[in-house]
C-alpha positions as CSV (number, residue, x, y, z in Angstrom):
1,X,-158.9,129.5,279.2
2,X,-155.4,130.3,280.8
3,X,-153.3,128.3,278.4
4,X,-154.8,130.8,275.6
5,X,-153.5,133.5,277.5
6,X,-150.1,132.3,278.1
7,X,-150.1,131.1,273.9
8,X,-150.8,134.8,272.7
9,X,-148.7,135.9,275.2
10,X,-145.7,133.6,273.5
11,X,-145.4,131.4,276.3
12,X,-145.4,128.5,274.7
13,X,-143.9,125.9,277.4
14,X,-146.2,127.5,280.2
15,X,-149.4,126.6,277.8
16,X,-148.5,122.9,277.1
17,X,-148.1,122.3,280.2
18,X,-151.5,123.5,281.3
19,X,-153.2,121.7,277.8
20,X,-151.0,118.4,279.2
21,X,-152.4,118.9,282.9
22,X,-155.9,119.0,281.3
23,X,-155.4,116.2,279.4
24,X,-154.6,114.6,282.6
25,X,-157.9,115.7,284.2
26,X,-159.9,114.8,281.2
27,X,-158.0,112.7,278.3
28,X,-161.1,113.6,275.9
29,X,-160.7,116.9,276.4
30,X,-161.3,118.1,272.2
31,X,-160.1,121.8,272.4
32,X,-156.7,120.8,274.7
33,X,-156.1,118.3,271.9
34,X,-157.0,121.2,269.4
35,X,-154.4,123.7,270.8
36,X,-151.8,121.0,271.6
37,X,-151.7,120.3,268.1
38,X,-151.2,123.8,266.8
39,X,-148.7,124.8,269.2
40,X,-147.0,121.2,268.7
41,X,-147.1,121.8,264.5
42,X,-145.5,125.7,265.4
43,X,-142.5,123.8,267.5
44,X,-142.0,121.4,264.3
45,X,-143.1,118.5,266.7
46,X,-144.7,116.7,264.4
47,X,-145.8,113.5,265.5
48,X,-147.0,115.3,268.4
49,X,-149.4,117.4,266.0
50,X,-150.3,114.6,264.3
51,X,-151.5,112.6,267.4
52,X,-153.7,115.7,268.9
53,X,-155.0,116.8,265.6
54,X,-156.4,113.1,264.8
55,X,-157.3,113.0,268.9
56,X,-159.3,116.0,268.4
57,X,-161.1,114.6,265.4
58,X,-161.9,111.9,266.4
59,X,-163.3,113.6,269.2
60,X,-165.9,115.2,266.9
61,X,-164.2,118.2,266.4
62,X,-164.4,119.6,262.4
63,X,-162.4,122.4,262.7
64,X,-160.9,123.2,259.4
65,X,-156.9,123.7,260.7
66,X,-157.1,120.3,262.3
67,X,-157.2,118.5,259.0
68,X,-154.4,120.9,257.5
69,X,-152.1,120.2,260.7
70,X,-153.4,116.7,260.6
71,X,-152.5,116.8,256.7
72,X,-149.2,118.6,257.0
73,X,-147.7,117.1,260.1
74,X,-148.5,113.6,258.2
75,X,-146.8,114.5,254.9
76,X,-143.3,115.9,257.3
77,X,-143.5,111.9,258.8
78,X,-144.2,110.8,255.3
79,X,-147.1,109.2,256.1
80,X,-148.4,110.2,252.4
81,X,-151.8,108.3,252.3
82,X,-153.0,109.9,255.9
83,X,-152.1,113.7,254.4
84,X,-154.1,112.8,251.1
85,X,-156.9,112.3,252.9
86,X,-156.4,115.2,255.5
87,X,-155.5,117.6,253.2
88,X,-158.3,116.7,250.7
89,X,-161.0,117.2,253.6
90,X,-159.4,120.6,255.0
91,X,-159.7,121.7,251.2
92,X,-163.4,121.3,251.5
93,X,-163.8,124.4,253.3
94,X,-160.6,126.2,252.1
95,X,-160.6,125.3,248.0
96,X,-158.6,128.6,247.6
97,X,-155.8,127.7,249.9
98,X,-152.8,127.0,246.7
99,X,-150.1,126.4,249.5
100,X,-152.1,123.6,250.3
101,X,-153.5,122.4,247.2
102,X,-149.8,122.4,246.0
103,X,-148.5,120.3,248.7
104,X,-151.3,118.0,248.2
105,X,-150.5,117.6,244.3
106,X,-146.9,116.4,245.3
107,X,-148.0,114.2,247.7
108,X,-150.4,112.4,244.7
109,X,-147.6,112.9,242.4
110,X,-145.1,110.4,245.1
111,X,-148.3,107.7,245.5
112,X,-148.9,107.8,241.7
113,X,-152.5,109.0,242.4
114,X,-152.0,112.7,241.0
115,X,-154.7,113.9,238.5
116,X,-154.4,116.9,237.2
């Protein structure tokens, strides 16, 4: 995939453009969602992580980092019930992660909802 090439090679304008111009081709592309949301989460675009991480998703994709951008990107547009639930199913696989389980605790703690 050429956009993979240009993202490890730092180009990061160069590979969303070539993710967007897949989308184009095929909106339910999973893995141009996939990589739009990472590099979108890395440029602090948030609501554009958030939209390609769910897109991806719901796409059937189960990627562990897609629930933790999913999770994070929700919690910066304080959306706090969608990055419970995100952050609570990337934990599934990663139970070590403290970053995460921390940021997950606060979020409870702001809904009421933390246990601990």
């Amino acid at each position: 995939n050429l956009s993979l090439e240009y993202m490890m090679r730092g180009d990061t304008a160069r590979a969303i453009s070539l993710l967007n111009e897949a989308l184009r081709r095929d909106p339910n592309f999973s893995t141009a969602h996939a990589n739009l949301a990472i590099l979108n989460m890395e440029m602090c675009e948030y609501s554009a992580a958030r939209l390609h991480a769910y897109e991806a998703i719901r796409l059937g994709m189960r990627e562990p980092l897609l629930y933790r951008v999913a999770g994070y990107s929700s919690f910066y547009l304080n959306n706090y019930p969608d990055a419970v639930l995100s952050l609570k199913e990337y934990l599934k696989s990663a139970p070590a992660d403290g970053n995460v389980r921390t940021l997950l605790n606060d979020v409870e703690r702001r809904l009421g909802q933390y246990r601990p």
